[in-house]
TIMAR-933865 format. One record per atom (N, C-alpha, C): residue number from 0; atom name; x, y, z. Coordinates in nm, 4 decimals. Example, Ala and Ser with C-alpha at 12.3 -4.5 7.8 and 13.67 -1.06 7.14 Angstrom:
2
 num atome        X        Y        Z
   0     N   1.3190  -0.5690   0.7800
   0    CA   1.2300  -0.4500   0.7800
   0     C   1.3200  -0.3300   0.7800
   1     N   1.2850  -0.2250   0.7080
   1    CA   1.3670  -0.1060   0.7140
   1     C   1.2900   0.0030   0.7870
***
This chain:
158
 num atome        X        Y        Z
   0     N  17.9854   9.3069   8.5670
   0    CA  17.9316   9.2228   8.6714
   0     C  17.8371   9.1174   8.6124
   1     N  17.7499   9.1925   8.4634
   1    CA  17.6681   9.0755   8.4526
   1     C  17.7742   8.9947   8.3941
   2     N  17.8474   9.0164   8.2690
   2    CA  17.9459   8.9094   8.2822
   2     C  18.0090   8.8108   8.3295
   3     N  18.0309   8.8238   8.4609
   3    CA  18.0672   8.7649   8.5699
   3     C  17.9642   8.6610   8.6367
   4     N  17.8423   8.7109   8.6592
   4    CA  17.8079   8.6096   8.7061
   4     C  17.7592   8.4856   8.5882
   5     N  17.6866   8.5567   8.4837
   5    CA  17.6687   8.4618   8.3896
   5     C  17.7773   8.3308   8.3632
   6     N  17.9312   8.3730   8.3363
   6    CA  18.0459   8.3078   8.3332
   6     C  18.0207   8.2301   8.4658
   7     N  17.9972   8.2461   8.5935
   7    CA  18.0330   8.1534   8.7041
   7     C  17.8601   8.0628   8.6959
   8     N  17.7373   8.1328   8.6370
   8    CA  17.6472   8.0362   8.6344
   8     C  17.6328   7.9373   8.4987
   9     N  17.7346   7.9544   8.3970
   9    CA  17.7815   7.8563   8.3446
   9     C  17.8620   7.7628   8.3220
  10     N  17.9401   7.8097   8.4199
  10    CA  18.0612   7.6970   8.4632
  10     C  17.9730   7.6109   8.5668
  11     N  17.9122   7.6896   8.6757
  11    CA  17.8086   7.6022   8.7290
  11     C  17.7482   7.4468   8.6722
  12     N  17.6796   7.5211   8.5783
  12    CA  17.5516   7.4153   8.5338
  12     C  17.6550   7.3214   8.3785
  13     N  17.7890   7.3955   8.3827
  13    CA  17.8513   7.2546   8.2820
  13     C  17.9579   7.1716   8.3914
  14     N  17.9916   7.2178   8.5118
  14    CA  18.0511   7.1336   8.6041
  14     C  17.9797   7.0700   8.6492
  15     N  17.8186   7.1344   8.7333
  15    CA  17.7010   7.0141   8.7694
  15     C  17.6809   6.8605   8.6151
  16     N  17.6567   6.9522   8.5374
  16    CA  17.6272   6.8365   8.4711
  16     C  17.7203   6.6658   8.4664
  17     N  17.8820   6.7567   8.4451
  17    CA  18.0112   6.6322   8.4318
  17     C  17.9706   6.5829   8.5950
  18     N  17.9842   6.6584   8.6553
  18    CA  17.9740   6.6002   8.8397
  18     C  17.9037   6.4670   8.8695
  19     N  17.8391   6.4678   8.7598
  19    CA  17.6827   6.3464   8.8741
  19     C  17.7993   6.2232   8.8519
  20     N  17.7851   6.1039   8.9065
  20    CA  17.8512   5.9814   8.9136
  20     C  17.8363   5.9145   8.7760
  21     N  17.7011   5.9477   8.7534
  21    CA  17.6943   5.8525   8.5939
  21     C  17.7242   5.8762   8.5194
  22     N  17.8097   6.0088   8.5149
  22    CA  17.8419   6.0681   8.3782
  22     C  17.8969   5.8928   8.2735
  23     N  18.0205   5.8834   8.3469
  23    CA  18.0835   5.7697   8.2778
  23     C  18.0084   5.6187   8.2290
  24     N  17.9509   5.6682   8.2986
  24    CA  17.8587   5.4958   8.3604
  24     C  17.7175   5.4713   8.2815
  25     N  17.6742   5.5918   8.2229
  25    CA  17.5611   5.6179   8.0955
  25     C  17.5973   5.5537   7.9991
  26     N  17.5096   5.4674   7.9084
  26    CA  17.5279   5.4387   7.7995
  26     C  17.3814   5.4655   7.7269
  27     N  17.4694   5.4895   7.5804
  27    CA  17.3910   5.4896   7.4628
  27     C  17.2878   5.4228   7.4285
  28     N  17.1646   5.3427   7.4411
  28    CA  17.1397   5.2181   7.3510
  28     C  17.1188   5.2358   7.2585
  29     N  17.1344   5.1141   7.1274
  29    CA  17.1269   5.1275   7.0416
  29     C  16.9807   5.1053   6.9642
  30     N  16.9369   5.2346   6.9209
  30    CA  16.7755   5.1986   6.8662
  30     C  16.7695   5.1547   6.7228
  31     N  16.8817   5.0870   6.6615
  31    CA  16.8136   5.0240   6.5794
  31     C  16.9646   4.8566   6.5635
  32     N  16.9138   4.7829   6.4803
  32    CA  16.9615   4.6807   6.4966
  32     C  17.0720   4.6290   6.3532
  33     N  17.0044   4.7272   6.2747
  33    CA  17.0239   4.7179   6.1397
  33     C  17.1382   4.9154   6.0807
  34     N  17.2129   4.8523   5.9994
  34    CA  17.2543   4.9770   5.9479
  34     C  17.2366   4.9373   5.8169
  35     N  17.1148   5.0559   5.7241
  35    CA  17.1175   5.0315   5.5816
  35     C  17.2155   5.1173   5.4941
  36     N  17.2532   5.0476   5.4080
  36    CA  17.3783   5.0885   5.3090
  36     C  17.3826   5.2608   5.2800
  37     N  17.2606   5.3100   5.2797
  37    CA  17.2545   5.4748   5.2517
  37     C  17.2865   5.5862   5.4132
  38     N  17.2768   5.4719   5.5216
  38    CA  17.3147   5.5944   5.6193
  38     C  17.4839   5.5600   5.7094
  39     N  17.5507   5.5970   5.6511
  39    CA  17.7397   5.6332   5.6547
  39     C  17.7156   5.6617   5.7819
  40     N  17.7900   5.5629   5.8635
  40    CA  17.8522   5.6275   6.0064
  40     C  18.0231   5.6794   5.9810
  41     N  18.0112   5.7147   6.1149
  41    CA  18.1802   5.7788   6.1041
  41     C  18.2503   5.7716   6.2550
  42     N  18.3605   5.8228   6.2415
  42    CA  18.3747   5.8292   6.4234
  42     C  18.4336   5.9420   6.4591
  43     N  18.5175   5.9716   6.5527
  43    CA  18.5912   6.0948   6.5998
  43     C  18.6634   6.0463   6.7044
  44     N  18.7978   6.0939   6.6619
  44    CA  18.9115   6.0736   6.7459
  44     C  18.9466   6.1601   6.8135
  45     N  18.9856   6.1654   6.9302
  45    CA  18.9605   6.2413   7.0321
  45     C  19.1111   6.2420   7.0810
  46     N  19.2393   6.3411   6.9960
  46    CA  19.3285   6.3467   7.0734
  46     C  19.3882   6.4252   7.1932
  47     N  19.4309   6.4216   7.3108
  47    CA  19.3914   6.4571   7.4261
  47     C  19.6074   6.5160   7.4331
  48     N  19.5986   6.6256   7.4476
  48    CA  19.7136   6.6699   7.5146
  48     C  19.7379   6.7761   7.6048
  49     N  19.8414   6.7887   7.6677
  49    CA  19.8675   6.8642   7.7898
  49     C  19.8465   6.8142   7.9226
  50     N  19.8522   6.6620   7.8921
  50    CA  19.8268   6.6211   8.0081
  50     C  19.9607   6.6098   8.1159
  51     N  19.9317   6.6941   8.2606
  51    CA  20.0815   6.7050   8.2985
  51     C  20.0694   6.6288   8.4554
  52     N  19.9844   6.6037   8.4880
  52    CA  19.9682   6.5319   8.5870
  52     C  19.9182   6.3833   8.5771
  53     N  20.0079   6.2608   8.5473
  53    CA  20.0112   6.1566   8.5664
  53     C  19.9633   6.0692   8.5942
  54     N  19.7711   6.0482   8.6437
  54    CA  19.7814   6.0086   8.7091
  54     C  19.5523   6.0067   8.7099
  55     N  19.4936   5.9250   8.7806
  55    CA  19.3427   5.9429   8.7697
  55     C  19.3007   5.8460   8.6230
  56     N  19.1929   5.9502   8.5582
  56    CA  19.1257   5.8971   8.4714
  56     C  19.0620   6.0020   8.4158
  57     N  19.0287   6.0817   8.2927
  57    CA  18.9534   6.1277   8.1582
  57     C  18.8618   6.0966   8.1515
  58     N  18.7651   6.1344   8.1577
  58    CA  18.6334   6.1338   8.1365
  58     C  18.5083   6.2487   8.0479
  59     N  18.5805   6.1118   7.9182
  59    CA  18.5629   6.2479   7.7782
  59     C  18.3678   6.1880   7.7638
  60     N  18.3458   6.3505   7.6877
  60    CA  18.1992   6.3298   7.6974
  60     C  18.1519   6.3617   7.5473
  61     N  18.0779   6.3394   7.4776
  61    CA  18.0621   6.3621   7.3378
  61     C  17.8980   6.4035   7.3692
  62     N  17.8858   6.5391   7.3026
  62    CA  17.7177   6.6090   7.2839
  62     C  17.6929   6.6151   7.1436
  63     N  17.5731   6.6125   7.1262
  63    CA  17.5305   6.6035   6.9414
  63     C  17.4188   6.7493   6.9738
  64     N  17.4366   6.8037   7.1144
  64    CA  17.2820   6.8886   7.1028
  64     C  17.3393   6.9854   7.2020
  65     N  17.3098   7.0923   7.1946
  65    CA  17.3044   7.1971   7.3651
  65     C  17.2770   7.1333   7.4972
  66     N  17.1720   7.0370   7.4619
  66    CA  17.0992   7.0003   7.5689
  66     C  17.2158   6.9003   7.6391
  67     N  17.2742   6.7952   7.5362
  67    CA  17.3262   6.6605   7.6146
  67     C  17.4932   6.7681   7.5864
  68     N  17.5116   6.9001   7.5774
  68    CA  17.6484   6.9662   7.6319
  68     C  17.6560   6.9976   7.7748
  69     N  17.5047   7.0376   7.7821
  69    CA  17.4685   7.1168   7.9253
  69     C  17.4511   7.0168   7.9869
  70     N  17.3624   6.8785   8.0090
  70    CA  17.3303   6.7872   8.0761
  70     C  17.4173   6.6515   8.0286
  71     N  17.3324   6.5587   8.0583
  71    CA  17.4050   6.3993   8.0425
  71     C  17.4719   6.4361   7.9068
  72     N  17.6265   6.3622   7.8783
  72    CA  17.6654   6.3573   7.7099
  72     C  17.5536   6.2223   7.6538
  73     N  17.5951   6.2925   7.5561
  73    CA  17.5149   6.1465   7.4334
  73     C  17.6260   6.0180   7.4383
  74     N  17.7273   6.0233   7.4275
  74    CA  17.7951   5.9284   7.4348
  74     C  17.9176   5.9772   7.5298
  75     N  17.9404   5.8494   7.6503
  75    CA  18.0847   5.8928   7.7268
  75     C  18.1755   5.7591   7.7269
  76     N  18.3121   5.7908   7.7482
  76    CA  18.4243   5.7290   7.7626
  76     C  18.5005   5.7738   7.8878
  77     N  18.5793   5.6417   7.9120
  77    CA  18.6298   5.6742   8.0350
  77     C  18.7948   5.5876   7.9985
  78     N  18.8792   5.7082   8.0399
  78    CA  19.0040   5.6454   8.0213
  78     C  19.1024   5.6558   8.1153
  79     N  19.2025   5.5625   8.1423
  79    CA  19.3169   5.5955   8.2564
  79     C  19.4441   5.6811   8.1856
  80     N  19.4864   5.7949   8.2705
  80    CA  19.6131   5.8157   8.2423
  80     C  19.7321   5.7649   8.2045
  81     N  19.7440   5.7379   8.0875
  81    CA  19.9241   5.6731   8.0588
  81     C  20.0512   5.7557   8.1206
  82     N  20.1499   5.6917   8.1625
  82    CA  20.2385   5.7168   8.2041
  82     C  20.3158   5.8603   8.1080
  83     N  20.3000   5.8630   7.9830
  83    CA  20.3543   5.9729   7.9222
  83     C  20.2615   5.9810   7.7766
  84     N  20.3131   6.1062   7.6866
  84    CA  20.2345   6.0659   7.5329
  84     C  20.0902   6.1270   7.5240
  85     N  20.0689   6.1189   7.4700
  85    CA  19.8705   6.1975   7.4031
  85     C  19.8305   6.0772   7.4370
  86     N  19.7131   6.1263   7.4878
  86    CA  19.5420   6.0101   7.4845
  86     C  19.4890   6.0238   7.3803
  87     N  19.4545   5.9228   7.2994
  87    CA  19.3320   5.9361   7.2306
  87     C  19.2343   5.8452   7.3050
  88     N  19.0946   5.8792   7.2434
  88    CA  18.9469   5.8423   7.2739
  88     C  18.8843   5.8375   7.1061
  89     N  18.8085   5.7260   7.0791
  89    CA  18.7813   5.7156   6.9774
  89     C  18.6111   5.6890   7.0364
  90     N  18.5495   5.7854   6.9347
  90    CA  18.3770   5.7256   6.9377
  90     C  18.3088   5.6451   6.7973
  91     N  18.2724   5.5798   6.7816
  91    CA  18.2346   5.5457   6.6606
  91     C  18.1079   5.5156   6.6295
  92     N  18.0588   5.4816   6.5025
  92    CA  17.9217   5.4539   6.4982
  92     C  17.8433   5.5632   6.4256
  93     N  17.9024   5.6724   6.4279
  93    CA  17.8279   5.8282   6.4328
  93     C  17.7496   5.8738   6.3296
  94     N  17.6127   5.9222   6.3412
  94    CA  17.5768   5.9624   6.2067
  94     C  17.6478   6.0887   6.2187
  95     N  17.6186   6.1380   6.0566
  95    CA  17.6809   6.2445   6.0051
  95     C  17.6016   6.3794   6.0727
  96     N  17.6671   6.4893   6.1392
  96    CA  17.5855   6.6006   6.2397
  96     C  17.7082   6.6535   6.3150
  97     N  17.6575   6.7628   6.4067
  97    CA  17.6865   6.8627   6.4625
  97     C  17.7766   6.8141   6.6234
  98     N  17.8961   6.8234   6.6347
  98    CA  17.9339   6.7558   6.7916
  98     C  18.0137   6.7925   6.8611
  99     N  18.0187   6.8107   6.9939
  99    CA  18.1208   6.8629   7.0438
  99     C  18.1790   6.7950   7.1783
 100     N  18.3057   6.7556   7.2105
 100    CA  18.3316   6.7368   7.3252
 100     C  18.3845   6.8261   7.4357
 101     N  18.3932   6.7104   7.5477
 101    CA  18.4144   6.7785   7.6949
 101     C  18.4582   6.7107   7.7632
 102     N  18.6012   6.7341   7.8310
 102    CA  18.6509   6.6192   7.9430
 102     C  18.6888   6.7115   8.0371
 103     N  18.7176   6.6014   8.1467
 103    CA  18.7646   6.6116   8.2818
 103     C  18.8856   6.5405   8.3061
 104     N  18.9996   6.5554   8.3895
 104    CA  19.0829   6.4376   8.4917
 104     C  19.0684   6.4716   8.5929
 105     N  18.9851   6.3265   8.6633
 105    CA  18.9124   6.3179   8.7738
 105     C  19.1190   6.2787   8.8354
 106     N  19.1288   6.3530   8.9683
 106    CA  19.2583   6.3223   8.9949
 106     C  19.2233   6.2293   9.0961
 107     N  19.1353   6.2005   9.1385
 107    CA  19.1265   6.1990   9.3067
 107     C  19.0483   6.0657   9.3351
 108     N  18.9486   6.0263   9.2030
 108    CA  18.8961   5.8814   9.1884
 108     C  18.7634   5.8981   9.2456
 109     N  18.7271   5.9872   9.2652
 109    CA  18.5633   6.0824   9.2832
 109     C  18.4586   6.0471   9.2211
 110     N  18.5099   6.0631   9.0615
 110    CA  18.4469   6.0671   8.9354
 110     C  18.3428   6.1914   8.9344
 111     N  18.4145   6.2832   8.9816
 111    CA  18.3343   6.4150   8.9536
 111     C  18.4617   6.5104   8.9463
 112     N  18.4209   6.6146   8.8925
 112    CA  18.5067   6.7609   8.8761
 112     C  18.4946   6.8336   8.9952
 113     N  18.6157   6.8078   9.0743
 113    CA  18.6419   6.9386   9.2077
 113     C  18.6359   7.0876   9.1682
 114     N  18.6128   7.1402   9.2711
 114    CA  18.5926   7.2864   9.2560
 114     C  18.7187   7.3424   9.3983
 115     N  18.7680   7.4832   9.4006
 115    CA  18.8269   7.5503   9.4713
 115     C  18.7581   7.6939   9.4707
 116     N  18.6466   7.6993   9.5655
 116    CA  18.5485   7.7747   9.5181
 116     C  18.4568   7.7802   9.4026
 117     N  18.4682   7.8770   9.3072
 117    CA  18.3865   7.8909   9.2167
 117     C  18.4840   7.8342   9.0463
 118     N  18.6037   7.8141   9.1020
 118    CA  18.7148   7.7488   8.9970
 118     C  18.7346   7.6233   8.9720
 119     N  18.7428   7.5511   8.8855
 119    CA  18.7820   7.3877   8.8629
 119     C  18.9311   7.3824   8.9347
 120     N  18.9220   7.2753   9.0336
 120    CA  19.0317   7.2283   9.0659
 120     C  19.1150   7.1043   9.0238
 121     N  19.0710   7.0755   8.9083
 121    CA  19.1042   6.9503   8.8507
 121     C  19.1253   6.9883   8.6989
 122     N  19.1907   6.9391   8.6486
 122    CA  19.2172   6.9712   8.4501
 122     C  19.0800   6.9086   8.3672
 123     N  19.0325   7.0162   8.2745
 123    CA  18.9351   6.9857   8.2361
 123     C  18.9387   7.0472   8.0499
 124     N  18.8679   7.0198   7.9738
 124    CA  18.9091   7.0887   7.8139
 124     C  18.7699   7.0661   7.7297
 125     N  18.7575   7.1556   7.6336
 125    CA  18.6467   7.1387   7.5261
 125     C  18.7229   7.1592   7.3907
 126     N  18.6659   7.0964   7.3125
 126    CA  18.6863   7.0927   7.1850
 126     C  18.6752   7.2600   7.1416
 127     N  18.6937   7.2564   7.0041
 127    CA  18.7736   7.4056   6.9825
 127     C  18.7834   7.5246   7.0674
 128     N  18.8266   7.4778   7.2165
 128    CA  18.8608   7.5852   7.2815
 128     C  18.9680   7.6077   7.2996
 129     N  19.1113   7.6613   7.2879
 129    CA  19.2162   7.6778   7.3238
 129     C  19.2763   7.7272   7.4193
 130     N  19.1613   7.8731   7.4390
 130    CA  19.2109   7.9590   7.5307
 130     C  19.0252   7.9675   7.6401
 131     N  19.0326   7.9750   7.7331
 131    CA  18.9165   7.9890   7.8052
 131     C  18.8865   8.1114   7.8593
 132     N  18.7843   8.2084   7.7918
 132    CA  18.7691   8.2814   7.8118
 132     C  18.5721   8.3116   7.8480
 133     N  18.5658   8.1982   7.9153
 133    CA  18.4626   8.1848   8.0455
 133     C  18.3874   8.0402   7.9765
 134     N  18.3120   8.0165   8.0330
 134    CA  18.2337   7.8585   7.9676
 134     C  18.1876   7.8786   7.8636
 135     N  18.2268   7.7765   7.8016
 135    CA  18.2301   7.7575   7.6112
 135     C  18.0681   7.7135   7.6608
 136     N  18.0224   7.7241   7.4663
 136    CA  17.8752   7.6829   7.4987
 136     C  17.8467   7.5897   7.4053
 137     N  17.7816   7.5138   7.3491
 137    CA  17.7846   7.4024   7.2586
 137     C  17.8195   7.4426   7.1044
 138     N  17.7728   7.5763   7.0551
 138    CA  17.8187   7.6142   6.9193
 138     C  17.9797   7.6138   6.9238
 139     N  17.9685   7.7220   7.0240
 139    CA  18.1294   7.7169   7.0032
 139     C  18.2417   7.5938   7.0373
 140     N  18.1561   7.5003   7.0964
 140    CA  18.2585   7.4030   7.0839
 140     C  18.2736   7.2840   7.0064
 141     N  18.1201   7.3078   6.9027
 141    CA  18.0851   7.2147   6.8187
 141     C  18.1446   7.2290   6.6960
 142     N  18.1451   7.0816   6.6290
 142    CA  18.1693   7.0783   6.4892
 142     C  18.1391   6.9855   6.4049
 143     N  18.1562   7.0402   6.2670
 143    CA  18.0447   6.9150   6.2061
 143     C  18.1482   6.7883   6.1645
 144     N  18.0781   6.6505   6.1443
 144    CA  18.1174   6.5560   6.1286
 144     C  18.0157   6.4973   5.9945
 145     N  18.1223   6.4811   5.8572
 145    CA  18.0779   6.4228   5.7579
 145     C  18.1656   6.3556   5.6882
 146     N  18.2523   6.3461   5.7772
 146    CA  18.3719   6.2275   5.7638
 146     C  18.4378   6.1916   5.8611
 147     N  18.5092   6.0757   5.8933
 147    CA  18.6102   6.0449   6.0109
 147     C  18.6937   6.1495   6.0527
 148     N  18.7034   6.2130   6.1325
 148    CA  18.7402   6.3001   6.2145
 148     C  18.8317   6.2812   6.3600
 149     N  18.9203   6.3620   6.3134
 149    CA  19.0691   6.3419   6.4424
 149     C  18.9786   6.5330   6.5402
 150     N  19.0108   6.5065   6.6586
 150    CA  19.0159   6.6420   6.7468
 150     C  19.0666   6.6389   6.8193
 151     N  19.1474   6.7769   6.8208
 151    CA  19.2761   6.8053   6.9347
 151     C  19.1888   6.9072   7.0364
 152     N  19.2307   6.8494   7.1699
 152    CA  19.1851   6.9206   7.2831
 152     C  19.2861   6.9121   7.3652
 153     N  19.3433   7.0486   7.4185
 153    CA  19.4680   7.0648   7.5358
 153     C  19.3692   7.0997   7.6408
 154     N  19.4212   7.0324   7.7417
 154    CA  19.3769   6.9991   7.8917
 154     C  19.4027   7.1320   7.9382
 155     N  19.3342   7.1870   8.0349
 155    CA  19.3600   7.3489   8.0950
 155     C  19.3236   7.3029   8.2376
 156     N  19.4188   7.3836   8.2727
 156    CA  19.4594   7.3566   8.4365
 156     C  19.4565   7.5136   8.5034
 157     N  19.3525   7.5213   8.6177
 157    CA  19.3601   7.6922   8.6234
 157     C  19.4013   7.6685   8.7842
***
C-alpha cells in the first residue's frame, strides 16, 4: 500500500509539474554572453519513437537537477507530430553534467498531460526508462553528458 500511494504521489507531482501552461513557453536565458575556449558545450539528441497516434504536439523537457525533473525543465522544446518516422529534438549549447529528459503528446491542444483518474491519458516517456514500473525519478532517468549525445525514448501509452 505504501508503494502505491508513493507511485500515485509521484506521478502526481511529475504530471503537475509538465501540466502548468508554461511548461513549453519557459525559456532559458542566457547568463553569459561570451563562451571561453576551455568550457566545451555539447548537445543531445532526443530521438523520440513509438509514436502511434498521429497527431498534437511533444513537449520534450530537459532537467540538469531533481529539482527542474520535479518542477519547471531547465530547457523545453515543443514539437508537432509528423505524419510517420521518429522525432528527433535536439538541445544544444550544453555544459558538460548530469541530464535527463521527459515528454508528453499533448493530443488534444491543452498543452497539459490528461489524466483518466489517477493514470496518464495521453502518451508520455523518460529517458532510460523502457519499461514503467511507477514514476522514474531524476537518477534514474539521468545521464551524463561529456560529449554529443543521441537518446532514445519510446513513448508509453497506458
Amino acid at each position: 500500500m505504501k508503494t502505491l500511494i508513493t507511485t500515485i504521489l509521484t506521478t502526481v507531482l511529475f504530471i503537475g509539474s509538465m501540466a502548468k501552461p508554461c511548461f513549453a513557453q519557459q525559456t532559458t536565458p542566457s547568463t553569459s554572453t561570451s563562451v571561453s575556449a576551455t568550457s566545451a558545450t555539447y548537445s543531445i539528441t532526443v530521438v523520440i519513437s513509438n509514436v502511434n497516434t498521429r497527431s498534437g504536439k511533444l513537449y520534450v523537457g530537459l532537467a540538469n537537477s531533481k529539482a527542474t525533473f520535479e518542477g519547471a525543465s531547465f530547457q523545453n522544446k515543443v514539437v508537432d507530430v509528423p505524419a510517420s518516422g521518429e522525432i528527433s529534438v535536439v538541445f544544444e549549447g550544453l555544459a558538460a553534467g548530469r541530464y535527463a529528459v521527459r515528454l508528453y503528446q499533448d493530443l488534444n491542444n491543452n498543452q497539459k498531460l490528461d489524466f483518466s483518474g489517477q493514470m496518464p491519458a495521453e502518451p508520455f516517456g523518460f529517458s532510460n526508462v523502457a519499461m514503467l514500473m511507477g514514476p522514474p525519478d531524476f537518477d534514474q532517468s539521468a545521464f551524463d553528458l561529456t560529449a554529443n549525445n543521441s537518446v532514445r525514448i519510446r513513448v508509453i501509452e497506458m
